[in-house]
mmCIF file of the N, C-alpha and C atoms, coordinates in Angstrom:
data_MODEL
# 
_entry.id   MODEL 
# 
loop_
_atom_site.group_PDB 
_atom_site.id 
_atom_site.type_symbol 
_atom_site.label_atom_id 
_atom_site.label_alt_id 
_atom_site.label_comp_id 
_atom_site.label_asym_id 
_atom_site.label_entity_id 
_atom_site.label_seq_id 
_atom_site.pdbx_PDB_ins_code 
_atom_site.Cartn_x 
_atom_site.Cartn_y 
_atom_site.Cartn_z 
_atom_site.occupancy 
_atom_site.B_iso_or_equiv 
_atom_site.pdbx_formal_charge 
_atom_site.auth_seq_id 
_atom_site.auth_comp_id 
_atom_site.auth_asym_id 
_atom_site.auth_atom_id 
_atom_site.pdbx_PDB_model_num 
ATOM 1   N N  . UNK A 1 1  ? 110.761 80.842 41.832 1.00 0.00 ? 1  UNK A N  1 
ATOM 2   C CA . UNK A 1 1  ? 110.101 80.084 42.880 1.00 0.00 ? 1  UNK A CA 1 
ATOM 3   C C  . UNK A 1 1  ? 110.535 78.627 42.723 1.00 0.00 ? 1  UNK A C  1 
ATOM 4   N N  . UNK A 1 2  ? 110.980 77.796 43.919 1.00 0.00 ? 2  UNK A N  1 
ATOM 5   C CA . UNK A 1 2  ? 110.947 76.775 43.844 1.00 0.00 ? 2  UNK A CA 1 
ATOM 6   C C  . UNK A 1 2  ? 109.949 75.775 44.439 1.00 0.00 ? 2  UNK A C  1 
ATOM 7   N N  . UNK A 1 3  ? 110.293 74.181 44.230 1.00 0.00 ? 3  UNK A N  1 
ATOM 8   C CA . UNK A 1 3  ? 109.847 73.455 44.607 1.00 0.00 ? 3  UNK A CA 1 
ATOM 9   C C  . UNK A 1 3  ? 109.026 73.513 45.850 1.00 0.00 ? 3  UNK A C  1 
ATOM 10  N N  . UNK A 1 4  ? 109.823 73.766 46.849 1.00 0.00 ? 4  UNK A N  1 
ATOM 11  C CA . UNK A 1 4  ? 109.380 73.567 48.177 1.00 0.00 ? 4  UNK A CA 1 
ATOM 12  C C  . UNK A 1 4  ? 108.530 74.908 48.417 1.00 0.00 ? 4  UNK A C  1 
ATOM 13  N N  . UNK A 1 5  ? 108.777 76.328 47.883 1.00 0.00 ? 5  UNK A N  1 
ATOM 14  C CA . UNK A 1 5  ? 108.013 77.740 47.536 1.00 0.00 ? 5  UNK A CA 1 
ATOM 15  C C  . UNK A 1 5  ? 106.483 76.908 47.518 1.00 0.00 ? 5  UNK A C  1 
ATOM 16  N N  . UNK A 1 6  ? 106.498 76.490 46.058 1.00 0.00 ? 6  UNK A N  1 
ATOM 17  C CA . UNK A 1 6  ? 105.467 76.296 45.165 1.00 0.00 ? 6  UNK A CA 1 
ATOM 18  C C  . UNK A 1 6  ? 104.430 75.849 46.490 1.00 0.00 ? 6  UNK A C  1 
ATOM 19  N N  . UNK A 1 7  ? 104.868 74.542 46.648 1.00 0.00 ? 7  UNK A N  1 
ATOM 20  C CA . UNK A 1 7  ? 103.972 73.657 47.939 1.00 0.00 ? 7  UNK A CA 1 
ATOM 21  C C  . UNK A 1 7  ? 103.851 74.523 48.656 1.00 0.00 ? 7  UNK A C  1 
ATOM 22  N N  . UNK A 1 8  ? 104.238 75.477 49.829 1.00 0.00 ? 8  UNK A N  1 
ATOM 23  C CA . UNK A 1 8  ? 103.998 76.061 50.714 1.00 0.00 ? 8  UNK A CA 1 
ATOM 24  C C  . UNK A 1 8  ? 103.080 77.128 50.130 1.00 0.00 ? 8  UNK A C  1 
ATOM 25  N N  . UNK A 1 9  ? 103.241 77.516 49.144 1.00 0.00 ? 9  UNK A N  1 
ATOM 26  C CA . UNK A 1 9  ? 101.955 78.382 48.366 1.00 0.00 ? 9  UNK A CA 1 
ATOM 27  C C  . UNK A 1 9  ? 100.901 77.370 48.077 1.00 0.00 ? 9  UNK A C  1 
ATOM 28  N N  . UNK A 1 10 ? 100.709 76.978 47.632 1.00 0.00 ? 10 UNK A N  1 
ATOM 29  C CA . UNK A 1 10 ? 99.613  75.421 47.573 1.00 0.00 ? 10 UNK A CA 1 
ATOM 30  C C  . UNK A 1 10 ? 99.070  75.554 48.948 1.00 0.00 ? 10 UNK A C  1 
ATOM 31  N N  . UNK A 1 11 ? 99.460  75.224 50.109 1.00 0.00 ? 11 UNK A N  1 
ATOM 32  C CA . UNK A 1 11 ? 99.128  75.410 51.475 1.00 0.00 ? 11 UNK A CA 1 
ATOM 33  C C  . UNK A 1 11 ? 98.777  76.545 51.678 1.00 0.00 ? 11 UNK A C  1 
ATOM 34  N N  . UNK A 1 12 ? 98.937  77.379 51.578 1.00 0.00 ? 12 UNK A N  1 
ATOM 35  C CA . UNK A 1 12 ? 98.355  78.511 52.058 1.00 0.00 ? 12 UNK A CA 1 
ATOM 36  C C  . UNK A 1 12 ? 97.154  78.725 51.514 1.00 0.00 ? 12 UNK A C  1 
ATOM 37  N N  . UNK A 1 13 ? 97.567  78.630 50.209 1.00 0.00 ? 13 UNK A N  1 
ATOM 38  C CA . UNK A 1 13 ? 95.828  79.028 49.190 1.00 0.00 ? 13 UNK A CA 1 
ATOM 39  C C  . UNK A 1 13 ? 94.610  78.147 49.501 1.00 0.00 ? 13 UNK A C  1 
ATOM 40  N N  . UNK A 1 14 ? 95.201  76.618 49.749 1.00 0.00 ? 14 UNK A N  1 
ATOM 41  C CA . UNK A 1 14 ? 94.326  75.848 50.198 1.00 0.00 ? 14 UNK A CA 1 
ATOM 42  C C  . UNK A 1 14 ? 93.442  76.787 51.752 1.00 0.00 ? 14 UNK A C  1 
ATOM 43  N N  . UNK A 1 15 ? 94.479  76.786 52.750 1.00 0.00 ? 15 UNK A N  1 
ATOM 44  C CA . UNK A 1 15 ? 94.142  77.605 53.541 1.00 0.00 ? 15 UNK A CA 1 
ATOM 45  C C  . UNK A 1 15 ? 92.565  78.472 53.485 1.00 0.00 ? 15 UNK A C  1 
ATOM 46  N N  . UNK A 1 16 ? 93.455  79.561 53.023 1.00 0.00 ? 16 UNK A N  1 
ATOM 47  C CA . UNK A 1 16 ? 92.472  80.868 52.225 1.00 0.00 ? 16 UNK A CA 1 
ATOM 48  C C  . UNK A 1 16 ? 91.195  80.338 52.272 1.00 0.00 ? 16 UNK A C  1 
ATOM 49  N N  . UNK A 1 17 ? 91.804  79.585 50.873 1.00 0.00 ? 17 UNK A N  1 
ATOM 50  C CA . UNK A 1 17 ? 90.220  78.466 50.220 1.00 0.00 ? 17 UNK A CA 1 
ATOM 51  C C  . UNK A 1 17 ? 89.229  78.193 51.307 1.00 0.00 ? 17 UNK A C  1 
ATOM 52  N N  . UNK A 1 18 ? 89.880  77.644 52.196 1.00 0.00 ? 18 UNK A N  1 
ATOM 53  C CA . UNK A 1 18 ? 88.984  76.932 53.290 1.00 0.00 ? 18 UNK A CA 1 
ATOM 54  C C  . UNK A 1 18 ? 88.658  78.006 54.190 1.00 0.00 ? 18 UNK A C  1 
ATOM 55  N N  . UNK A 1 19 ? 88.796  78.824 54.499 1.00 0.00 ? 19 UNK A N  1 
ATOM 56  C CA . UNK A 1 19 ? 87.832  80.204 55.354 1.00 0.00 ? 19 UNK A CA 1 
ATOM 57  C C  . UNK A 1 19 ? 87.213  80.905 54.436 1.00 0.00 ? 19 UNK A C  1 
ATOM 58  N N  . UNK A 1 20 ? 87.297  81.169 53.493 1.00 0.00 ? 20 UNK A N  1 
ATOM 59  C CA . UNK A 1 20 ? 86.719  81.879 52.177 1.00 0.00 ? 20 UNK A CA 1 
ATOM 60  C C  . UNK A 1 20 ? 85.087  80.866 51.782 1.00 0.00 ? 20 UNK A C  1 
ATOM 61  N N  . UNK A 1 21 ? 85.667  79.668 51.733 1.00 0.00 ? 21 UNK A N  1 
ATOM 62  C CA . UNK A 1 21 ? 84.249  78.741 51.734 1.00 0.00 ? 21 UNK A CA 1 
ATOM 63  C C  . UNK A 1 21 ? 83.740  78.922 53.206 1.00 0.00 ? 21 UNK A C  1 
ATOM 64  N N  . UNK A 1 22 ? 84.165  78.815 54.073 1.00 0.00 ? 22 UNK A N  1 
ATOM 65  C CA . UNK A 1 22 ? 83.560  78.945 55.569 1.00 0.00 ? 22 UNK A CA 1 
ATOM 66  C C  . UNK A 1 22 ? 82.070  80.430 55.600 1.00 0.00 ? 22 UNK A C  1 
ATOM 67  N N  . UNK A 1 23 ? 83.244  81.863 54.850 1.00 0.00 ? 23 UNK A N  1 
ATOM 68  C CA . UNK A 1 23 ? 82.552  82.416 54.752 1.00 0.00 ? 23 UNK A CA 1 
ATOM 69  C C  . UNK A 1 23 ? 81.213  82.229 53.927 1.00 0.00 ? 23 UNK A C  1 
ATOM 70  N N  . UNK A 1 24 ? 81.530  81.550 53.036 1.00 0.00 ? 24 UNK A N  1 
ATOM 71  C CA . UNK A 1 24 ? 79.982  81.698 51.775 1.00 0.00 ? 24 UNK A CA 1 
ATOM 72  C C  . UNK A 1 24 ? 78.973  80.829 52.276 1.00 0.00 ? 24 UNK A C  1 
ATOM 73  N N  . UNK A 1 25 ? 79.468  80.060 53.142 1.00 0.00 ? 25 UNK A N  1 
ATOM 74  C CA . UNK A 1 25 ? 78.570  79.014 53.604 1.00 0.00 ? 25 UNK A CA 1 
ATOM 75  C C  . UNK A 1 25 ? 77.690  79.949 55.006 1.00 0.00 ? 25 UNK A C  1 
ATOM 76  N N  . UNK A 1 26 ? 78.487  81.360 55.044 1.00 0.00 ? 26 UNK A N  1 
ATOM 77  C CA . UNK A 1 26 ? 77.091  81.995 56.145 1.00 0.00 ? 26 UNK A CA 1 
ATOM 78  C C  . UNK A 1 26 ? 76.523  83.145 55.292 1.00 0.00 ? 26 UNK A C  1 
ATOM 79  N N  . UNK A 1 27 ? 76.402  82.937 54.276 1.00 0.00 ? 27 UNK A N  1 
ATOM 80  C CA . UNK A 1 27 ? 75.765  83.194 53.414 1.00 0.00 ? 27 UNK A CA 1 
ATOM 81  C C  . UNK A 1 27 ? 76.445  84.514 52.342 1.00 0.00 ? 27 UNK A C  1 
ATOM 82  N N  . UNK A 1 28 ? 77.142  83.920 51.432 1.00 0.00 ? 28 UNK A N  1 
ATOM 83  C CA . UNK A 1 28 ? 78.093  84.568 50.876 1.00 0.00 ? 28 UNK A CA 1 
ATOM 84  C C  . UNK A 1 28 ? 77.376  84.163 49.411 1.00 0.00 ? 28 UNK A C  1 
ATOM 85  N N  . UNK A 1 29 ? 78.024  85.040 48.504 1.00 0.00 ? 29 UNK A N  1 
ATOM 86  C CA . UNK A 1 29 ? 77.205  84.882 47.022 1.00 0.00 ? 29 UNK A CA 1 
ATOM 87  C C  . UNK A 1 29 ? 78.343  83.843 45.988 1.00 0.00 ? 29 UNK A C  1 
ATOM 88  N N  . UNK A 1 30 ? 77.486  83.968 44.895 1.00 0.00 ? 30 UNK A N  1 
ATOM 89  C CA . UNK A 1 30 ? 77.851  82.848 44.006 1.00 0.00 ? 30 UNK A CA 1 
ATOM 90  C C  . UNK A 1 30 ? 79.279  83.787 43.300 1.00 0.00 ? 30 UNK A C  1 
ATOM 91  N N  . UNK A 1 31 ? 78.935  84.756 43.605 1.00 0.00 ? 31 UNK A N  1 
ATOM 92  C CA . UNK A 1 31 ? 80.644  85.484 43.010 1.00 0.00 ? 31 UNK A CA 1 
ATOM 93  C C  . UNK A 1 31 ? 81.697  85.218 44.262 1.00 0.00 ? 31 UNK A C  1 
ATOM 94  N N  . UNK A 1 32 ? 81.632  85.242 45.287 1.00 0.00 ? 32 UNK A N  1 
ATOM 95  C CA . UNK A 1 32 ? 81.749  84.986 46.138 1.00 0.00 ? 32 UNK A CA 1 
ATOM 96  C C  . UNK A 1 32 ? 82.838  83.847 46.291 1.00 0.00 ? 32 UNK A C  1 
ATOM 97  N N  . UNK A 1 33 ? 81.584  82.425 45.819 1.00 0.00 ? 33 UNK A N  1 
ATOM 98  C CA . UNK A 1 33 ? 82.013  81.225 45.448 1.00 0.00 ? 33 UNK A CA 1 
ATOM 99  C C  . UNK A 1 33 ? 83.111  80.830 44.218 1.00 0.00 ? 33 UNK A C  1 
ATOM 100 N N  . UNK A 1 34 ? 82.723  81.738 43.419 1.00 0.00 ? 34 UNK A N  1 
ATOM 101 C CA . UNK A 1 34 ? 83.550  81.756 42.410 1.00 0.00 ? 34 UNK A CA 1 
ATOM 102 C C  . UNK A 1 34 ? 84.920  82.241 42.667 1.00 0.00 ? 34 UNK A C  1 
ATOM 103 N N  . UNK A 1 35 ? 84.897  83.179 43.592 1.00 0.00 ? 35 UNK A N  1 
ATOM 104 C CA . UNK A 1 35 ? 86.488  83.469 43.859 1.00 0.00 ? 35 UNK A CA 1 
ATOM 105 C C  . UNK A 1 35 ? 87.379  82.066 44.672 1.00 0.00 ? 35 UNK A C  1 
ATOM 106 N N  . UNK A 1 36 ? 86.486  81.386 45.328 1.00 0.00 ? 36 UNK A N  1 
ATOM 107 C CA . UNK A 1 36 ? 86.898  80.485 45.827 1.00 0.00 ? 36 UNK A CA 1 
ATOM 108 C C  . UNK A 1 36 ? 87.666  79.508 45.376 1.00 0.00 ? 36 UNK A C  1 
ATOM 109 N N  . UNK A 1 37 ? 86.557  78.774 44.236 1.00 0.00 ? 37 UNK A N  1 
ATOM 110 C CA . UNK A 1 37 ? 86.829  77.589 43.164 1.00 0.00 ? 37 UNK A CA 1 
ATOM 111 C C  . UNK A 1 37 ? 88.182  78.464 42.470 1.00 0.00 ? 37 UNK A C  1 
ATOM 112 N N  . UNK A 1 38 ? 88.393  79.622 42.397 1.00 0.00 ? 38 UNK A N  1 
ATOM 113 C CA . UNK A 1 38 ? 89.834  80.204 42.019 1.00 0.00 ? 38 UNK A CA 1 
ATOM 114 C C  . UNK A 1 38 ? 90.840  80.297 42.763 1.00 0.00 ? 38 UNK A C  1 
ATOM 115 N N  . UNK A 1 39 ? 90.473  80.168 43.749 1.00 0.00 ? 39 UNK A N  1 
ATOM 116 C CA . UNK A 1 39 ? 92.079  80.033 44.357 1.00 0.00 ? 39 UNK A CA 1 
ATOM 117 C C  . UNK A 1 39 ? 92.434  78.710 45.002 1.00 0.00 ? 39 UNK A C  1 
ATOM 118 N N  . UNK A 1 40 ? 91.245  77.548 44.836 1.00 0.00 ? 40 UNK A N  1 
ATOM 119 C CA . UNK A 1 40 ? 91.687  76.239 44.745 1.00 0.00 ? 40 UNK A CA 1 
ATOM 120 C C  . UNK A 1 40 ? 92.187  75.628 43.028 1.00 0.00 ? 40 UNK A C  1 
ATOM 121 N N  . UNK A 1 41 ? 91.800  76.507 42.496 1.00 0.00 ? 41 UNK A N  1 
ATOM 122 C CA . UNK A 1 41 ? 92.625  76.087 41.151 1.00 0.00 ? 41 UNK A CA 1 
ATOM 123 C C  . UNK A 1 41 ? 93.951  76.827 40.863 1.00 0.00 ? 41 UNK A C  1 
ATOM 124 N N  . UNK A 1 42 ? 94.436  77.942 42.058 1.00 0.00 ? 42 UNK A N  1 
ATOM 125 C CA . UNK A 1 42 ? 95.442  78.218 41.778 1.00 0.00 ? 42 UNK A CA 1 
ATOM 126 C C  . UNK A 1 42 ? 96.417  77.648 42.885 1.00 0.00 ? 42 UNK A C  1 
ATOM 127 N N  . UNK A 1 43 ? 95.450  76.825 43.914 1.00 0.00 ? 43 UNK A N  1 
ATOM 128 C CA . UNK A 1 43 ? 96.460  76.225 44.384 1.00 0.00 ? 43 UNK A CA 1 
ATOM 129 C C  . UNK A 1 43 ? 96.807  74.902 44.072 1.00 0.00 ? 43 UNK A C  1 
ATOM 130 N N  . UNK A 1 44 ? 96.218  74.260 42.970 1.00 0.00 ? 44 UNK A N  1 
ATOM 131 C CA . UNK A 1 44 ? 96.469  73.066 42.273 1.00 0.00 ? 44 UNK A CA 1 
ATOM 132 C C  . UNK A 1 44 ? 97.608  73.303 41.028 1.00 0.00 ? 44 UNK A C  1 
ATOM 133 N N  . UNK A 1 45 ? 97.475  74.535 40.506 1.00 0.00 ? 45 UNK A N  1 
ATOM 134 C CA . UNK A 1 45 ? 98.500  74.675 40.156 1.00 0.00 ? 45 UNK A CA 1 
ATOM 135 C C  . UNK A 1 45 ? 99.777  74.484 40.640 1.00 0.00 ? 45 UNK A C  1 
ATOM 136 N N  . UNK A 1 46 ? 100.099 75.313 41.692 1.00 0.00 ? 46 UNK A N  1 
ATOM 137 C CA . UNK A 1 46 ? 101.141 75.450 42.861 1.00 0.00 ? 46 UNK A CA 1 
ATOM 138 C C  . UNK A 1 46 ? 101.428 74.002 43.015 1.00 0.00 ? 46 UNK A C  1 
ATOM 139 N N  . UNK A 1 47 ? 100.812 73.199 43.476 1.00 0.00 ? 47 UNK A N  1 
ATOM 140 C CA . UNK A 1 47 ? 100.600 72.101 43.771 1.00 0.00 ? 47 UNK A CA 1 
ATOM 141 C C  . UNK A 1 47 ? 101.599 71.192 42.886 1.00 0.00 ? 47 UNK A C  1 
ATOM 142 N N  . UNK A 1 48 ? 101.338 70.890 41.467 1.00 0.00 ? 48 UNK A N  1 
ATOM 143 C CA . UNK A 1 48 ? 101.607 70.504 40.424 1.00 0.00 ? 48 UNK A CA 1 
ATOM 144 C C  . UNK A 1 48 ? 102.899 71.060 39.892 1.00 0.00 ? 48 UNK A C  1 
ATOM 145 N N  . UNK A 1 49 ? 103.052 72.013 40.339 1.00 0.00 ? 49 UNK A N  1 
ATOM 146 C CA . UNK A 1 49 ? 104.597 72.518 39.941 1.00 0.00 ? 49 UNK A CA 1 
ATOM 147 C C  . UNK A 1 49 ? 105.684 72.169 40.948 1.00 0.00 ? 49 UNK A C  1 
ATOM 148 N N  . UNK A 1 50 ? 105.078 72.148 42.504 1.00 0.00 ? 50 UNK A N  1 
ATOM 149 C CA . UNK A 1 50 ? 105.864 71.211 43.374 1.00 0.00 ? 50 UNK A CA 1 
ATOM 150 C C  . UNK A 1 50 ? 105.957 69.694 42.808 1.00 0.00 ? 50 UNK A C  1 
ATOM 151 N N  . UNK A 1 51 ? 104.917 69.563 43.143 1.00 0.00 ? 51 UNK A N  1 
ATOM 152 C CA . UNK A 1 51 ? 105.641 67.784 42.453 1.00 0.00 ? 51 UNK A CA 1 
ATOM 153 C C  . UNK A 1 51 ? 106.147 67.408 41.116 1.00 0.00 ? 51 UNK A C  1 
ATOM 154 N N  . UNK A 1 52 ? 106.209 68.277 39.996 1.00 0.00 ? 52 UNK A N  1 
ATOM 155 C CA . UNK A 1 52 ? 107.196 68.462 39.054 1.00 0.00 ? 52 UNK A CA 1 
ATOM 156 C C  . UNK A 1 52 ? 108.467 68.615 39.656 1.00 0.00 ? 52 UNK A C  1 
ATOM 157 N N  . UNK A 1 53 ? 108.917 69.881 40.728 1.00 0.00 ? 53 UNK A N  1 
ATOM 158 C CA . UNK A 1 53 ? 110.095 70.156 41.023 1.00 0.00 ? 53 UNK A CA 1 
ATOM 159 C C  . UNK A 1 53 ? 110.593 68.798 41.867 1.00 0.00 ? 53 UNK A C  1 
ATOM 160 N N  . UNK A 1 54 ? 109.478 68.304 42.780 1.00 0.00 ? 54 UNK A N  1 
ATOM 161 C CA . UNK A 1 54 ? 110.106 67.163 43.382 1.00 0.00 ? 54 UNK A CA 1 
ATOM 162 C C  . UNK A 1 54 ? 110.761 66.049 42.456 1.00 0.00 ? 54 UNK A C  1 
ATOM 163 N N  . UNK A 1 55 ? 109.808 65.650 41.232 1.00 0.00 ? 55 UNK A N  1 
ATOM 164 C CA . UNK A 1 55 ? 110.081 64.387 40.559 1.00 0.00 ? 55 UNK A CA 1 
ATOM 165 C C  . UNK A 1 55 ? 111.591 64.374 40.124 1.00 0.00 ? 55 UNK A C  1 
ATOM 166 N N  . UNK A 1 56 ? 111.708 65.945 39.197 1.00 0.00 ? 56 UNK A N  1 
ATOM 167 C CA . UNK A 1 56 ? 112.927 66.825 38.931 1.00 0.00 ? 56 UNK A CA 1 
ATOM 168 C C  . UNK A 1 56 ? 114.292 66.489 39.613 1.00 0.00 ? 56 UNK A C  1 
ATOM 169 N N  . UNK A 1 57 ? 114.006 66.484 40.863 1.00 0.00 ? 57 UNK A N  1 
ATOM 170 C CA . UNK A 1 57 ? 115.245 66.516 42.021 1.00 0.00 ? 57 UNK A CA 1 
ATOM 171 C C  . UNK A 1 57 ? 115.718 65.319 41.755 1.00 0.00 ? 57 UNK A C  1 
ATOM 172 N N  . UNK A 1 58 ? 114.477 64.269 41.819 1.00 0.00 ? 58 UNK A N  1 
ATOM 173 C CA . UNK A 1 58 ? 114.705 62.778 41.885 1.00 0.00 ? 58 UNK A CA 1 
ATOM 174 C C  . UNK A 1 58 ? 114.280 61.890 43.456 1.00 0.00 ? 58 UNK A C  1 
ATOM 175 N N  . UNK A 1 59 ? 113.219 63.187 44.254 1.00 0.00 ? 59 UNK A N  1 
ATOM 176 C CA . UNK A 1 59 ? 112.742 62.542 45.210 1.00 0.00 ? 59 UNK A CA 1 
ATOM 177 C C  . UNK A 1 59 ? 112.038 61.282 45.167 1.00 0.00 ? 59 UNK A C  1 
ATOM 178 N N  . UNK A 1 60 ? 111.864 61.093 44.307 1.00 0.00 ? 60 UNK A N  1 
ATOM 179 C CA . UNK A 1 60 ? 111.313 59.796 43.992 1.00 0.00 ? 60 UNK A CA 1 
ATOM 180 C C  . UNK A 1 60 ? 111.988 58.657 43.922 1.00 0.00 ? 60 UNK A C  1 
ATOM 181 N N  . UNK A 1 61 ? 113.225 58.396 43.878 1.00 0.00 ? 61 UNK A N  1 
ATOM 182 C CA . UNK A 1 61 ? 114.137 57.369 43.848 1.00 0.00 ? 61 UNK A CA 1 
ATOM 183 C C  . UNK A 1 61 ? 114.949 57.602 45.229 1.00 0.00 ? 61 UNK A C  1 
ATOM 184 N N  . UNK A 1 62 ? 115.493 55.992 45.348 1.00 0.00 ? 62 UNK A N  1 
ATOM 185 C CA . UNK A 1 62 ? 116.347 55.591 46.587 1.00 0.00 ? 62 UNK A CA 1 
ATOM 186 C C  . UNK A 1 62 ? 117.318 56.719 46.893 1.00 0.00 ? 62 UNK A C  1 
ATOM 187 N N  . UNK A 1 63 ? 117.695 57.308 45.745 1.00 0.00 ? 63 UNK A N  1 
ATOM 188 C CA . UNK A 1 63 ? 119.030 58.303 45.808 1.00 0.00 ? 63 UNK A CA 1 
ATOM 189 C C  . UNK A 1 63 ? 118.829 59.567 45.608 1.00 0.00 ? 63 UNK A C  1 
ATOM 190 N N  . UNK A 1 64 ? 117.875 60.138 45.999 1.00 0.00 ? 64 UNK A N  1 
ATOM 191 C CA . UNK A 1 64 ? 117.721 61.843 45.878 1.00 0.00 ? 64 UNK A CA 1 
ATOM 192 C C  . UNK A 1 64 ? 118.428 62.783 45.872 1.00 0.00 ? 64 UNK A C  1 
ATOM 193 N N  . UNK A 1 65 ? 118.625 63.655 44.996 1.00 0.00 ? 65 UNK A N  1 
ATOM 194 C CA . UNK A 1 65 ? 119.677 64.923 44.984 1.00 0.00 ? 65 UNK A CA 1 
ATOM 195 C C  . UNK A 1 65 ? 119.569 65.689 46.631 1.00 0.00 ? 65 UNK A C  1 
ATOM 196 N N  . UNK A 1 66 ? 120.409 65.523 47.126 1.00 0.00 ? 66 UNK A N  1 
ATOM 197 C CA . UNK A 1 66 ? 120.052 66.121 48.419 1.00 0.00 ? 66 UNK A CA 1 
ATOM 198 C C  . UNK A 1 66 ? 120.645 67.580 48.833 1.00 0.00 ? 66 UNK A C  1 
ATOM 199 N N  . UNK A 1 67 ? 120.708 68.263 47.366 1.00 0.00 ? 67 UNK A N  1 
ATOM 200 C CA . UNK A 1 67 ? 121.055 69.436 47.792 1.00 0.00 ? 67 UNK A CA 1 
ATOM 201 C C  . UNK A 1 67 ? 119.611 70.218 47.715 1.00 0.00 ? 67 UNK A C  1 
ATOM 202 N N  . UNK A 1 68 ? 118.630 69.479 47.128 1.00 0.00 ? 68 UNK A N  1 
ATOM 203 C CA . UNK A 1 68 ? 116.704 69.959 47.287 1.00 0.00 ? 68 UNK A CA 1 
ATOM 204 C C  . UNK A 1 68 ? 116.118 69.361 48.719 1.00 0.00 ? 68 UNK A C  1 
ATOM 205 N N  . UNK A 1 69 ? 116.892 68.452 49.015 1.00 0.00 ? 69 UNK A N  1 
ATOM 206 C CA . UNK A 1 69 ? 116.043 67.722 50.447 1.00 0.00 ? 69 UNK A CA 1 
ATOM 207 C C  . UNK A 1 69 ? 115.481 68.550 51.421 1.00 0.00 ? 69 UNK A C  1 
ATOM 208 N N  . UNK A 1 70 ? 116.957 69.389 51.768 1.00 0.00 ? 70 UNK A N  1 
ATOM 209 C CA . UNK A 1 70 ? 116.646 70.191 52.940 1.00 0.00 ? 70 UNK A CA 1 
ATOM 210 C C  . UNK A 1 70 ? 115.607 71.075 52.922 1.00 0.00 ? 70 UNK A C  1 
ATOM 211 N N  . UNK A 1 71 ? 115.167 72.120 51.847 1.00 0.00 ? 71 UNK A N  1 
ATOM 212 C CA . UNK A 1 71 ? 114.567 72.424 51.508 1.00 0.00 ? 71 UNK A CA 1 
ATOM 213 C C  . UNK A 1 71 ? 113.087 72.018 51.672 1.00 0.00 ? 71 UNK A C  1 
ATOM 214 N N  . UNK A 1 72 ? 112.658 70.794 51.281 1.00 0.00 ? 72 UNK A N  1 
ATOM 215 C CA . UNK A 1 72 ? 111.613 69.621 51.768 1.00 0.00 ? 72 UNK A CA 1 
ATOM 216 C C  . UNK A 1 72 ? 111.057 69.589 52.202 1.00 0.00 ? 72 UNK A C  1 
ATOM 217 N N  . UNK A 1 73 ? 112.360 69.271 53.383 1.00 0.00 ? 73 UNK A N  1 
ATOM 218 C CA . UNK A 1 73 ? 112.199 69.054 54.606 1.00 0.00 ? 73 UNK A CA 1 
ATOM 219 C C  . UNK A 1 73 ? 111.692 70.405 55.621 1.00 0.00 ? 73 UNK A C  1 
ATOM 220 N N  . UNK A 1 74 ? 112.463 71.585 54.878 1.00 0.00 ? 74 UNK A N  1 
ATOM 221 C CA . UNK A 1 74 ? 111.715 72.336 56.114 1.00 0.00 ? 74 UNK A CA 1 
ATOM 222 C C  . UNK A 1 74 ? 110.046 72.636 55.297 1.00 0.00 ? 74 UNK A C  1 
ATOM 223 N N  . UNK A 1 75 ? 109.736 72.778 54.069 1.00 0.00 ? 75 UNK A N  1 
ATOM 224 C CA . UNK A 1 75 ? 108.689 73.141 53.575 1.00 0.00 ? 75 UNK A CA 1 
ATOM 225 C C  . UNK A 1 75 ? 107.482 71.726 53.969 1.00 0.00 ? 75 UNK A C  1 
ATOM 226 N N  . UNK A 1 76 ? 107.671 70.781 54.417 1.00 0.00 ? 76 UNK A N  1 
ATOM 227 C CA . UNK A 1 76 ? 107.118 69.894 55.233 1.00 0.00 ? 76 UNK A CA 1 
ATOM 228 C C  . UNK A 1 76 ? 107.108 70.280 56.421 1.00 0.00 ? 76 UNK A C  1 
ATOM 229 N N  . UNK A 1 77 ? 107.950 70.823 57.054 1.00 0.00 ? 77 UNK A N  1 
ATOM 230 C CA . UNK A 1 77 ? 107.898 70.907 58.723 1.00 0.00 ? 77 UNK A CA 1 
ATOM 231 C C  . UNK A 1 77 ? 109.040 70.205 59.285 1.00 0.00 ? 77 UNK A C  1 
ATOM 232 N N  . UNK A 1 78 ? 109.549 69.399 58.354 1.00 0.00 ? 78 UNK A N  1 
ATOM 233 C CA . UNK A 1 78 ? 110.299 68.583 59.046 1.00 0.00 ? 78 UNK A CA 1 
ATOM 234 C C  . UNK A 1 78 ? 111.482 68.735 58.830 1.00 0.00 ? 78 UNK A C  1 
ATOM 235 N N  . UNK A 1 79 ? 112.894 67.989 59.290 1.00 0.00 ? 79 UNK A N  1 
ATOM 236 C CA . UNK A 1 79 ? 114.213 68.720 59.724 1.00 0.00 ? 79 UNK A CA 1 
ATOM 237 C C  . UNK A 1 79 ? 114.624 66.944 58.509 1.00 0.00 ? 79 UNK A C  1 
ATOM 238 N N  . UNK A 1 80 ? 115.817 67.456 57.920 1.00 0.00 ? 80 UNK A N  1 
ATOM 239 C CA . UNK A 1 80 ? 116.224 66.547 57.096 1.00 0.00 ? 80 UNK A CA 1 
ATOM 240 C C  . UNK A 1 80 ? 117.447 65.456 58.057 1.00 0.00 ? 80 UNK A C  1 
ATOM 241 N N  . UNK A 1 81 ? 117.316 64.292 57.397 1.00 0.00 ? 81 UNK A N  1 
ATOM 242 C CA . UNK A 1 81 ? 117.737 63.348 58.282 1.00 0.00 ? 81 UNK A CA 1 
ATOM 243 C C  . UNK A 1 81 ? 119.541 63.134 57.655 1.00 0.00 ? 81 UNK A C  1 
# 
């Protein structure tokens, strides 16, 4: 899995997360809840391994490896410049 993987898994779980709480909030149980708080900690993981892979590339500087950009760019939405 890469970089741009990782994040788009991050997004999704966040996702999840957020209808999964929707549900408990019409009255869903504390196990329930607990599955929740788990798949926002597995999407912080995800999370954290993208921006490792980003730092990695060197998105962070003026001069980025731009054979990861494109990649990025579509896992943002967006089209590389």
């Amino acid at each position: 899995m890469n970089g741009p993987d990782h994040y788009r898994w991050a997004e999704a779980l966040l996702a999840d997360a957020d209808y999964w709480h929707g549900q408990c909030e019409e009255g869903g149980s504390e196990t329930a809840m607990r599955g929740v708080e788990l798949i926002v900690a597995r999407a912080q993981v995800h999370a954290t391994l993208a921006t490792a892979a980003a730092v990695a590339l060197g998105l962070h500087n003026e001069m980025p490896n731009f054979a990861g950009v494109g990649r990025w760019a579509d896992a943002l939405g967006r089209r590389a410049q």
